[in-house]
N, C-alpha and C positions, 0 to 999 in steps of 0.2 A: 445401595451406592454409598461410599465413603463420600466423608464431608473435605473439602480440599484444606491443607494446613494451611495457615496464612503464608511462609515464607515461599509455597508452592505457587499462589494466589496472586502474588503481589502485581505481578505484572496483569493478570487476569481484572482486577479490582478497578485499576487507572487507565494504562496502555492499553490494552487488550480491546475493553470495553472500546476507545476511541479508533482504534483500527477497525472494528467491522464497519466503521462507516467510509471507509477508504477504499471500497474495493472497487477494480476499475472498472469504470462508465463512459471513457473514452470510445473511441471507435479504433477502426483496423488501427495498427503501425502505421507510422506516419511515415512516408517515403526518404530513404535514406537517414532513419534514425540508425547509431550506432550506440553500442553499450560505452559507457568512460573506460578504460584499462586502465589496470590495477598496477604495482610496480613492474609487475613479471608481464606485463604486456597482454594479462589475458582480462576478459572481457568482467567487470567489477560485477560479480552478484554480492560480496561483502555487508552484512549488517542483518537487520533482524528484520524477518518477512512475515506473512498469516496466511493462512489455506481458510480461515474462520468463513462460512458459508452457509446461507439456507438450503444450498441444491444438495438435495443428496447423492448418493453414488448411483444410486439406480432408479428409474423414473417413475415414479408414478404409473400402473399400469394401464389407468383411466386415458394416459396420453398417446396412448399406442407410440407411433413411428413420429410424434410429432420433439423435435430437438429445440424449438426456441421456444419460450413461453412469448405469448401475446403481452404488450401495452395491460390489458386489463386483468390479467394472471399474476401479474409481475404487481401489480398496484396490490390485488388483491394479500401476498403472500405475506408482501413488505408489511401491508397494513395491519395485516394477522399477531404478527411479529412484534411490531408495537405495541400490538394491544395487549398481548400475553407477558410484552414485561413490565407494563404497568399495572395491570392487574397480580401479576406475579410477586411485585415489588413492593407489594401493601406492606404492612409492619405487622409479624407473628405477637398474637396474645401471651407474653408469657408463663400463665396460666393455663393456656392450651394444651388440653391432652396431650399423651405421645401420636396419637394417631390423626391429627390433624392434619389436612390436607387444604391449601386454597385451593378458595373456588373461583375458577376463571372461566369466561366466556368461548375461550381458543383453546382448543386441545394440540396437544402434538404426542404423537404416540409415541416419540423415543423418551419424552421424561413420561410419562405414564408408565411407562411399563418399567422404568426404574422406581417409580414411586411416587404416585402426585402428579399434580398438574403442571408442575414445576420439577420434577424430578426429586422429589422431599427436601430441598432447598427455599431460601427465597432467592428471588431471581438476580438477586447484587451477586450473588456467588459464579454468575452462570455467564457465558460468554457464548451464545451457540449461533451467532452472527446476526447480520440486521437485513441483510441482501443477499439477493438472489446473485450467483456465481453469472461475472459477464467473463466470454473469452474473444476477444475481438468485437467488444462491444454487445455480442447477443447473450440475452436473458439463457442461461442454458436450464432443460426440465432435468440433467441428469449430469453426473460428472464421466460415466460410461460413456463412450461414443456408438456403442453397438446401434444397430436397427432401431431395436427396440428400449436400449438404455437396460439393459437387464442383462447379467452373467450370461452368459453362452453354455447351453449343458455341452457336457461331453459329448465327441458324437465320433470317438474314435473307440473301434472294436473292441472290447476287453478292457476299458478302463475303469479302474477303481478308485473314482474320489474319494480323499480324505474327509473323515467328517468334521464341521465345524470345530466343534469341541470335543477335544482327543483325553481322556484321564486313563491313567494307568489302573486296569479293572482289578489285579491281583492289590493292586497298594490302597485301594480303594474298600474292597473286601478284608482285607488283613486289618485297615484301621481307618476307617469310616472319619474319624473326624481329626485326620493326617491337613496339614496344610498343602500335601502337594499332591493331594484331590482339587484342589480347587484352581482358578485359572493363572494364566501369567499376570494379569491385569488386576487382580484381586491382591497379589502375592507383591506386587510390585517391584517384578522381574523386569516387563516392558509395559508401556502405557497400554489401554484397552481403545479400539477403536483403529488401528492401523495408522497412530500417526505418525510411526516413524519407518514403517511400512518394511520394503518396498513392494507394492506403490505405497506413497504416502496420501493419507487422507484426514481430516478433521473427524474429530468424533461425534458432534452434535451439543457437546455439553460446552465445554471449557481449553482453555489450555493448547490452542490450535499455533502455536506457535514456534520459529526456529532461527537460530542464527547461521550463517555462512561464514565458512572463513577459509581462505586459500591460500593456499603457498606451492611453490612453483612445482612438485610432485607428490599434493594428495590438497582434496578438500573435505573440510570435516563438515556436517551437517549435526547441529546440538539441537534435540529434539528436546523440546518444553517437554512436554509427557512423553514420558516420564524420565527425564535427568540423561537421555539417551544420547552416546556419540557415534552417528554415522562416519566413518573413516573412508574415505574411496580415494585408491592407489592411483594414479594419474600414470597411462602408457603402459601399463604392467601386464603381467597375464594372472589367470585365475589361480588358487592353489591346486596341485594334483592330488591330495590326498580324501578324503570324504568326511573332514571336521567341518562341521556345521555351527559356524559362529550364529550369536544372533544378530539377526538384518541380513544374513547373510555374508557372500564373498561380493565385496563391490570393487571393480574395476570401472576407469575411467579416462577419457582423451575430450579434446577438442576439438569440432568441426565447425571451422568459422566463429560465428557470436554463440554457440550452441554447446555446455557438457552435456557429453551423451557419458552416461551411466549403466552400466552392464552389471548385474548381480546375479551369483548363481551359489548354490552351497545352502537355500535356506533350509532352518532346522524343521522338520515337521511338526513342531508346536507352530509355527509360523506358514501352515498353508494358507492358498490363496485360492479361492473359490476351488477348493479342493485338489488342488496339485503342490510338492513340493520338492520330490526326488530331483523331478527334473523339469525344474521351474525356470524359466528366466525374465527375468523382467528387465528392460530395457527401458530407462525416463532420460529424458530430454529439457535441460532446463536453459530455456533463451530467454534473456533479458530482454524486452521490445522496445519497451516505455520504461523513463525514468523511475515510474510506477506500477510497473507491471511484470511481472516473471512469468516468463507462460512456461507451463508444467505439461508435459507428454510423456504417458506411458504406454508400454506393449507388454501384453504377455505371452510369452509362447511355451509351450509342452507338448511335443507329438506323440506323447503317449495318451494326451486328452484332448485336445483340439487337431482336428485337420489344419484351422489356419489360426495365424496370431491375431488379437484383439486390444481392444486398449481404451482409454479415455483421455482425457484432458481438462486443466482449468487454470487460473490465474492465480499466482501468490500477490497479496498487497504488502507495502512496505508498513511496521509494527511502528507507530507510534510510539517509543519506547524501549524497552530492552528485556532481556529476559532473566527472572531471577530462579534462586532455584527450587522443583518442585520438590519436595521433602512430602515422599509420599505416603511412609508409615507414622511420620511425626502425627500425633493425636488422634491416632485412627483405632476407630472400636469394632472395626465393622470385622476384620477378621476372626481377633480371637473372640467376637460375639456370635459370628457366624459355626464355629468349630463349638463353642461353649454350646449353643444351639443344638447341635448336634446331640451330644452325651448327655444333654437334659430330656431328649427324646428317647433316646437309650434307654437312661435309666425308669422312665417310665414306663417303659415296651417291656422290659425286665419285669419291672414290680407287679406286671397285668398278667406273665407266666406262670 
């Protein structure tokens, strides 16, 4: 994992950290709340929001068919959470090997498996929220809505999912340690983690953040990870031709307090549980609470699902503002990781 640069960071370090404790704990909408409007009369989502979250996108499969976590689940994860950033947050021995890892009581498998118990960071770098995701108040075990909180396979005749990670095998073969072997998210083409989506999701680490901004035929959506601008055409139609921008073709109107957001055109580096020809994803963002953005998406492909599916959760408002991520500013991890590479090489050479 690359180390974030400070000007990337900044809001991560201050703001960031004080928004995961923001996230809402209200109950349903309050009856006849309405959003403020904006100059153009439409309903204000304007300023900087967080997706930052403990619930992950897909649930735990221990929890089968269950969608709220319990009082005592919810105490537990929170509790987990704390303890892992204070233990996280010790002070590295500068003397310390390179291979040194804290030792913490709390595991979580997405910084392990980047590196550490901490993700080879200390934990001040890290923002991967403090609460478990409420949407109408409940504790949710998953950001999915499915049954089971888990992707849906395929279950339409002859379909061929994309595989997660797609590399071009001839460019690959030709030059091993090519940078455009390696992913979008390394290369910092687009952030890793889907958080500029669509759908949009938090990655687990940092950096879960976005500004809104609207004017009366498009809203931009500026994705913190990575330095990304979401453009959606307000009233418009899709493009006819088959250029694949990234994020997609996004089209968009109003229904009531509610943008519905229609995207279709994404590039197949950008599949989504393995569909992208003929992807579309549809999200839903209603303002409820002065605090609250509820976030809806659908995905549908009849080429891989018989019916559409989808998830949901709450944006909290950013304490703060968002600066900018400068994502190759002091970063060693690529050309170490390609350097890596031809040092393997040339040792596989010298053993012929």
């Amino acid at each position: 994992m690359r180390r974030p640069s400070l000007p990337g960071s900044a809001s991560l370090i201050g703001a960031a950290l004080l928004a995961s404790l923001t996230l809402a704990t209200t109950s349903a909408l309050a009856d006849g709340y309405k959003a403020p409007r904006n100059e153009f009369g439409q309903p204000d989502m304007q300023g900087f929001w967080t997706n930052v979250t403990l619930t992950s996108i897909t649930r735990d499969k221990s929890l089968g068919n269950q969608l709220v976590y319990t009082p005592e689940q919810v105490a537990k994860i929170e509790g987990d959470a704390r303890t892992l950033e204070q233990e996280g947050s010790r002070p590295t021995d500068p003397d310390a090997p390179a291979e040194f890892e804290h030792e913490t009581t709390v595991k979580r498998a997405a910084f392990e498996s980047a590196g550490g118990a901490v993700g080879g960071y200390n934990y001040f770098w890290l923002d991967p929220g403090s609460r478990v995701m409420r949407v109408n108040g409940e504790p949710r075990t998953s950001i999915l809505t499915t049954k089971d909180g888990q992707y849906p396979k395929p279950d339409v005749k002859g379909a061929e999912p994309e595989p997660r990670f797609r590399f071009d095998r001839q460019t690959y073969a030709a030059n091993r340690a090519s940078y455009e072997t390696r992913s979008l998210g390394e290369r910092c083409i687009i952030g890793f983690g889907r958080n500029g989506g669509p759908p949009m999701f938090a990655n687990g680490f940092y950096n879960n953040n976005y500004q809104f901004v609207q004017a009366p035929d498009h809203v931009m959506i500026l994705v913190e990870m990575n330095h990304d601008a979401r453009i959606i055409r307000l009233n418009s139609e899709h493009r006819k031709d088959d250029v694949r921008p990234w994020f997609g073709d996004s089209i968009g109107w109003w229904e009531g307090e509610t943008l519905v957001v229609e995207t279709t055109h994404l590039p197949r580096e950008q599949a989504f549980a393995g569909s992208w020809k003929n992807l579309k994803v549809t999200e839903r963002f209603t303002r409820v609470a002065d605090n609250r953005l509820h976030y809806k998406f659908t995905v549908e492909d009849p080429t891989m699902w018989k019916k559409p599916w989808g998830g949901e959760y709450e944006m909290s408002p950013l304490d703060g503002e968002i600066y900018e991520y400068a994502c190759h500013e002091g970063n060693y991890a690529l050309p170490g990781i390609l350097r890596g590479i031809l040092i393997d090489e040339e040792k596989a050479k010298a053993k012929e």
